[in-house]
Structure formats: structure tokens, C-alpha cells
Residue, then its C-alpha position, 0 to 999 in steps of 0.5 A: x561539522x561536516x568532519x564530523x558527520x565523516x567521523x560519524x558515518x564511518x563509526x557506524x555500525x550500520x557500515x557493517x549491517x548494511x549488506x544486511x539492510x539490503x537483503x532485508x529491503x529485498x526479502x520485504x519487497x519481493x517476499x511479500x507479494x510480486x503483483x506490484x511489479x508492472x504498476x507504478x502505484x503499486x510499486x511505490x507502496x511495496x517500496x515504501x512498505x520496506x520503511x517498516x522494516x528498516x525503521x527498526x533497525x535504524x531506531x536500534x542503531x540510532x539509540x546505541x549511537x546517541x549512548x556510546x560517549x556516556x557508555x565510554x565514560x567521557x561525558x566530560x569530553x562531550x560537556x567540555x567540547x568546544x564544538x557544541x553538543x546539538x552538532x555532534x548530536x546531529x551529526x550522529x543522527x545524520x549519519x544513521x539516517x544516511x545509511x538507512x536512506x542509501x538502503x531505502x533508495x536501493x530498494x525503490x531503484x530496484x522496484x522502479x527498474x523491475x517495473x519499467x518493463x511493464x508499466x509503461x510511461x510513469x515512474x515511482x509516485x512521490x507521495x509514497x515515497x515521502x511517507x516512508x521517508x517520513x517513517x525512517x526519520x521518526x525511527x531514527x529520531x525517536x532512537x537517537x533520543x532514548x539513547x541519548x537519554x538513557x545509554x544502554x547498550x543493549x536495553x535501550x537498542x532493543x526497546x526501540x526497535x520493537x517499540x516503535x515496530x508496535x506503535x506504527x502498527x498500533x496507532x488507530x492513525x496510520x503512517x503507512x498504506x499497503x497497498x496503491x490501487x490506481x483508483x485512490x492516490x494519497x493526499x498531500x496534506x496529510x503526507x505533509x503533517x506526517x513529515x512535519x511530526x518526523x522533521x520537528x522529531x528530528x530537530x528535538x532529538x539533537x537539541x533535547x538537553x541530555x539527562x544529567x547523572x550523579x557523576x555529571x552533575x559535580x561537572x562544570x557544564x557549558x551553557x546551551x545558547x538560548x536559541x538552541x534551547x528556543x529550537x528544543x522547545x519549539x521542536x517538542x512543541x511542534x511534534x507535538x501539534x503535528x502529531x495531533x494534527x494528524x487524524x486532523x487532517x484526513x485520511x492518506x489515501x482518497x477517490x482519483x478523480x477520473x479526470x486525472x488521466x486518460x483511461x486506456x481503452x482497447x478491444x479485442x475485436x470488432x463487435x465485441x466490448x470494450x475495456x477501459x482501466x486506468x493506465x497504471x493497469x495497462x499490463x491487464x489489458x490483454x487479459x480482460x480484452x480476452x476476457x471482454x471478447x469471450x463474454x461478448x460471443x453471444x451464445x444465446x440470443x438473449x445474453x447481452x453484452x454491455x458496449x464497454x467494461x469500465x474499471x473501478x474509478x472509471x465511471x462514477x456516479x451518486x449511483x455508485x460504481x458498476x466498475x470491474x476491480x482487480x484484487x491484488x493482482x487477480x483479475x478474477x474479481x474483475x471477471x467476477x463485474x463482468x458476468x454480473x453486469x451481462x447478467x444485469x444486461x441481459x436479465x435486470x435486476x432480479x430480486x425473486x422472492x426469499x422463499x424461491x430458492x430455485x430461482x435464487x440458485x438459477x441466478x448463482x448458476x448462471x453468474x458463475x458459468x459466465x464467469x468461467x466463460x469469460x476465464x476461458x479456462x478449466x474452472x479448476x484452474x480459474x478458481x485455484x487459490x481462491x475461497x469461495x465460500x456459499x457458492x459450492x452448489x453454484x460452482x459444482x453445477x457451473x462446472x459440470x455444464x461449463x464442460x459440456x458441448x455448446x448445444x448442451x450448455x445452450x439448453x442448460x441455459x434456458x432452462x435456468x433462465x426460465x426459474x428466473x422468469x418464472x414471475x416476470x415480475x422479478x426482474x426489473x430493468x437496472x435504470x441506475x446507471 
């Protein structure tokens, strides 16, 4: 069998597409987004995301594999083999399925090499890794099947590859995550049924019996052994329980408990707010620091800064999470959490009534203008490439006093202030957390 398998792998068209494999891995991992770099979650998902694309082409390649004997026309070559069919089959299919995994190891070494730079202690997160194992064998195997089945050389290719592309993004289940958040991690045992479904395709794809044609049938054929029959049986059994298992057993990605790890906490400075993130995020640090030192200069007695700034997963409670969190690599979101816990710190919990939309604005002012205070930049600059969409009037007038000398924006500030607490009775203590 393993001649075989050595035969197999050096007919491969996939020998001849694999330089193309590999620029495919790293247009996908580095065209569609850079912030994962420096993260090991995130890294891990751009890794695994890259099985989308390469899965089509493996199911493309697999299925004109799994046809070529019947398209020579030798199916009696492959009916009268002394060797059996189930090892030629998957002798095939393990050849695809090397190639297109050497094209998927390249590219998480890539990822993991670009990373370790910034991300600290750490590596890859195998959870991520396996799902996009499992997605490349499912391609490969639902491939090898169809073309075994019906050997087209150009139709049957073809359909795969887009096929399998629509259903992975059209199953109301999913086998893929685009995104790894260090707050959230994937679950093994839906990581496993997922696996379990690729492997039991894998095991029925080579030991499916072939579909007989007209001109095979007034062939002599040899007998399939009845525990190979019992594996094809077994294996379409169990695709076919794991498969409706799978919304049975979860959703992939759930909360990491905080006590997972040890937050990383650091402050700019004596006197001034601490951040804590988790350690995956390590590379924010300097920023929200800055970020965390600017809030915590008191311009105003009144302006109040909590001891710490804590990231998303960091501190929950049946409460919530008051928790900062950095979108896609933006820390402005985290900006964001930090001017409204100083708001929240500073003023409580003002609900002014609907009709009072002077106080209503004052807070939008305020919020905004700590924002843009805690960027330490020219709001043109902080705000480019973000829509902010209802707060135009608020970010028109946070800008303008953001530019002013600080004898002016202390001014500024009291009197919106005053809007706010017109009616002290707006603004509560914020006691949930």
C-alpha cells in the first residue's frame, strides 16, 4: 500500500498546483485582515480560516482523482486487482490530503513565525487547528466520493468545489470561526463531532462500493470482504449520527473563564489607572496604558478615574461586564469603555428625561471629548476609518473643544456638566458592579 500511496502522490495534479496552494494560503491569510499578527488566538483563526479556501480545491482535485481509471477506461484493471479497491482508494485520497495538509502546515508555520515577535509566551491554539483539519478532509473526502461515483473530468471537479464552498457558508451550523477573541475559546467536544463527521467521511469514501455501469456489469467482479462492507456501512452510519450531532453539541466558541490565566496588568505611572488584558493582548499594553494615564490626569476636580480598567472577560458578574474591548484590532472601542466608565465614575447613572435633550447631548459631549482625550490625537486622526453614525452634533462639538487651550475646555466642561445635573435626581450612583 504504501508503493501505492508513493505512485498516488507523484500523479497528483495537486504537485503541479501546489506553488499555487501556497500563494492562495497567503493571499487569505494576510489579504484578509493583519491584525491577528501578534495574537495567538488570532492567529490561529487567520490559519484556519485559509481551509475555506484550500478545502475547494482539494475537493476539486480529489474527485478527478477518484475518476481517472474509469475515464482511461480500465475499470476492469481496478475490478480484477489483485490488491483491493478500498487500498487504492485510499491510497488516493491520502495523497490529496498530504499535499493539501503540507499547504495548510506552511501556512500556520507562517502565521506562528510572523507572531512570535509580538505575542509573547504561547503558541498556535490547537483547537483552531483541528477544526480546519477537519474542514480539509470533509472537502477532500466528499470529493473523492463524487468522483468515484461519477468520473467526470470536468463536471463533477467543478461542482465539488463550489458546492462544498456554499454549504460550509450555508449550513445554519458552523465548521469554521472567523475570529478568536481571547475572552472566548473553543469547546472540545464540539471541535471532536466535527472531526469524528470528516474521519467517518473519510473511512466511507474509500470503502463506499463503486457505482456499476453498462459496460461493468458483464464484468466478472470481485467480491468486497464483508468487514470492508461492514466498515462502508458503519462509516455512513457514523457521518451520518455525527453530523446530527453536531448542532447537538454546542456552540464552538464559549466564555474563557478568567481563571484560565493570569491578566497582565501594568500602569503608566504612579497615581494613575491600571489596565489589566488578558495575555494574548499583551501587544495593546503600551497603548491603553496611554490611554489609561491621559484619562487619569484630572482636569476637573470632579472627573474621576476608576483604580483599574479591566478587559472583556476579565471581571464578570450576574451583573454583566463593564469590561474595555478591542474590535479587530482597534483599541478605539476600548477607548470607547473607558470614557464611559469615567463618565460613570465621575457622574453615575444619568437617565435625564426623553424630553431633555440638552441634557441628553451634554452627556454625548462629554463622553466623546474623554474619548479623544484618552486617543491623545487629533480626532481626524482617532476617528479615520470608523462610522459613527448618531453622533455627528456630539463629535462636531467635541472636536472644536478638544482643540481649544485647557482653561477653555475646563469651562467647556462645567457647563455641560451643569445640563447634566440640572435635576440631581437624574443621576444615580452606578452601585451594579
Amino acid at each position: 500500500m504504501l508503493n501505492a500511496y508513493r505512485i498516488e502522490l507523484r500523479r497528483s495534479p495537486l504537485l503541479t498546483a501546489f506553488p499555487l496552494m501556497i500563494a492562495v494560503d497567503l493571499v487569505v491569510l494576510f489579504g484578509r485582515s493583519r491584525y491577528w499578527i501578534g495574537v495567538w488566538p488570532e492567529a490561529s483563526v487567520a490559519a484556519q480560516v485559509v481551509t475555506l479556501f484550500l478545502g475547494p480545491v482539494l475537493a476539486g482535485v480529489s474527485a478527478w482523482q477518484a475518476g481517472r481509471s474509469s475515464r482511461a477506461g480500465m475499470p476492469e484493471t481496478v475490478l480484477a486487482a489483485a490488491r483491493p479497491i478500498w487500498r487504492i482508494e485510499a491510497a488516493r485520497l491520502a495523497a490529496t490530503l498530504t499535499l493539501g495538509f503540507l499547504a495548510y502546515v506552511i501556512g500556520c508555520l507562517t502565521a506562528a513565525f510572523i507572531s512570535f515577535g509580538e505575542a509573547g509566551p504561547g503558541f498556535l491554539w490547537p483547537s483552531y487547528l483541528l477544526l480546519g483539519a477537519s474542514i480539509l478532509i470533509i472537502f477532500a473526502s466528499v470529493g473523492h466520493l463524487a468522483g468515484r461515483w461519477w468520473p467526470s473530468a470536468a463536471f463533477t471537479p467543478v461542482v465539488c468545489a463550489l458546492g462544498c464552498f456554499i454549504s460550509m457558508l450555508a449550513l445554519p451550523f458552523k465548521f469554521n470561526v472567523l475570529a478568536g477573541p481571547p475572552d472566548q475559546h473553543l469547546r472540545l467536544l464540539p471541535v471532536a463531532v466535527r472531526l469524528l463527521f470528516a474521519l467517518a467521511l473519510a473511512a466511507l469514501a474509500v470503502t463506499a462500493p463503486p457505482l456499476r455501469r453498462s459496460a461493468e456489469r458483464q464484468m466478472p467482479r470481485q467480491g468486497t470482504p464483508l468487514h470492508i462492507r461492514g466498515v462502508a456501512i458503519g462509516s455512513a452510519a457514523g457521518s451520518l449520527i455525527a453530523l446530527a450531532a453536531v448542532p447537538a453539541a454546542g456552540e464552538l466558541r464559549v466564555e474563557r473563564p478568567a481563571s484560565a490565566t493570569a491578566p497582565l496588568c501594568e500602569r503608566a505611572e504612579k497615581g494613575v489607572p491600571q489596565v489589566c488584558v488578558w495575555p494574548e493582548h499583551r501587544k495593546y499594553l503600551p497603548e491603553l496604558t496611554g490611554m489609561a494615564q491621559r484619562l487619569g490626569q484630572p482636569v476637573q476636580p470632579w472627573l474621576k478615574s476608576p483604580d483599574a480598567f479591566h478587559e472583556f472577560g476579565l471581571r464578570r458578574n450576574k451583573w454583566g461586564d463593564r469590561g474595555f474591548d478591542i474590535a479587530e484590532g482597534h483599541v478605539r472601542t476600548a477607548a470607547i469603555a473607558m470614557a464611559d466608565r469615567v463618565f460613570t465614575e465621575s457622574l453615575g447613572l444619568c437617565i435625564p428625561p426623553r424630553q431633555e435633550s440638552r441634557a441628553w447631548q451634554a452627556m454625548d459631549n462629554i463622553r466623546l471629548w474623554l474619548e479623544y482625550r484618552s486617543a491623545g490625537q487629533d480626532p481626524a486622526v482617532a476617528d479615520e476609518g470608523l462610522h459613527m453614525e448618531g453622533v455627528s452634533a456630539a463629535q462636531r462639538e467635541a472636536t472644536k473643544v478638544i482643540r481649544m487651550p485647557a482653561a477653555e475646555q475646563q469651562k467647556w466642561l462645567a457647563q455641560e456638566r451643569g445640563h447634566i445635573l440640572r435635576d440631581p435626581s437624574w443621576c444615580k450612583p452606578d452601585d451594579r458592579f
